[in-house]
C-alpha positions, 0 to 999 in steps of 0.5 A, spaced: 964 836 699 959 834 705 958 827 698 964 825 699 964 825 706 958 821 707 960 816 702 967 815 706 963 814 713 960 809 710 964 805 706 970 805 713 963 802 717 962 797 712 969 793 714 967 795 721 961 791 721 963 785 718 970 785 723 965 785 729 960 779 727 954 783 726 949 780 722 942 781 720 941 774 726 935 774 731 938 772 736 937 767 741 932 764 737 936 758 734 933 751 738 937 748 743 933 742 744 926 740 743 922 738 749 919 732 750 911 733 751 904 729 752 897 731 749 893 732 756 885 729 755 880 734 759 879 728 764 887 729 766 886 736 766 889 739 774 881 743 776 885 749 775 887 749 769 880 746 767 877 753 769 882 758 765 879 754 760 872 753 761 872 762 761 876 762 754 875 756 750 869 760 746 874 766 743 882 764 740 887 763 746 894 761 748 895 761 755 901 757 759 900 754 766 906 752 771 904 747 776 908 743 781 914 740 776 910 741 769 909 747 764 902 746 761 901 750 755 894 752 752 892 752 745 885 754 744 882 755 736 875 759 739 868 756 736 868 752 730 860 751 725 862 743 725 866 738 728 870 733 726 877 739 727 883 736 729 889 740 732 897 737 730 904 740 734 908 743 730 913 744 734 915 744 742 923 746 742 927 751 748 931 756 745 935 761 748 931 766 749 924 763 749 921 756 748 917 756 741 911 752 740 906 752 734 900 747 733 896 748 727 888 746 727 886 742 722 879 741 718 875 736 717 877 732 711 874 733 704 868 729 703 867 727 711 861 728 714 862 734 719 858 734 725 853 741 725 854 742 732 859 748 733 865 745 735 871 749 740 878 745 739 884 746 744 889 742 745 893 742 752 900 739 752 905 738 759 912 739 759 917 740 763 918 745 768 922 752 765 921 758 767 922 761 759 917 765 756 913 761 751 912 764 744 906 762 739 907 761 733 
């Protein structure tokens, strides 16, 4: 008897779920809008940001900065054994619940000569001002 009972529960919630919308979504995370941004040399740097920096780029890091009306958003790879790394945006976009942004690191092309001093790349990317949280992906 307690079989039958449990397979009529589920087959009444069943219907029920697909009358309420429910849905195996993330929610939120669907992009809004992309967001502009520029690539921030380290002669640009605010000197703040500059020294958050400065006591992180040796390991991986992300970070983010808020300063006047910009978001300064910081991706930094640790050390590298050679040069010649170049680092690409992926992606910058406002979604409902967060503003997503993933860069890639790139490696030194094959066959090129790779410098052999150990190398730290980040990049800094400047957008406008939201107070959303940023997700690394």
């Amino acid at each position: 008897m307690k079989r039958i009972s449990s397979i009529f529960t589920v087959s009444l919630l069943v219907p029920i779920l697909g009358l309420t919308g429910c849905g195996l979504q993330k929610t939120g995370t669907q992009k809004v809008r992309d967001l502009d941004y520029t690539v921030v040399t380290e002669q640009e740097l605010p000197e703040e940001l500059q020294k958050e920096i400065d006591e992180r780029y040796t390991e991986d890091f992300k970070m983010t900065c808020m300063l006047d009306d910009s978001l300064y958003i910081v991706r930094g790879f640790g050390m590298q054994e050679t040069g010649g790394y170049s680092i690409q945006v992926q992606d910058l976009y406002l979604a409902q619940n967060a503003i997503y942004f993933e860069a890639d690191l790139i490696g030194p092309e094959n066959g090129a000569e790779a410098e052999k001093a150990v190398s730290y790349p980040y990049i800094v990317v400047k957008t406008e001002r939201l107070e959303e949280n940023v997700v690394f992906e």
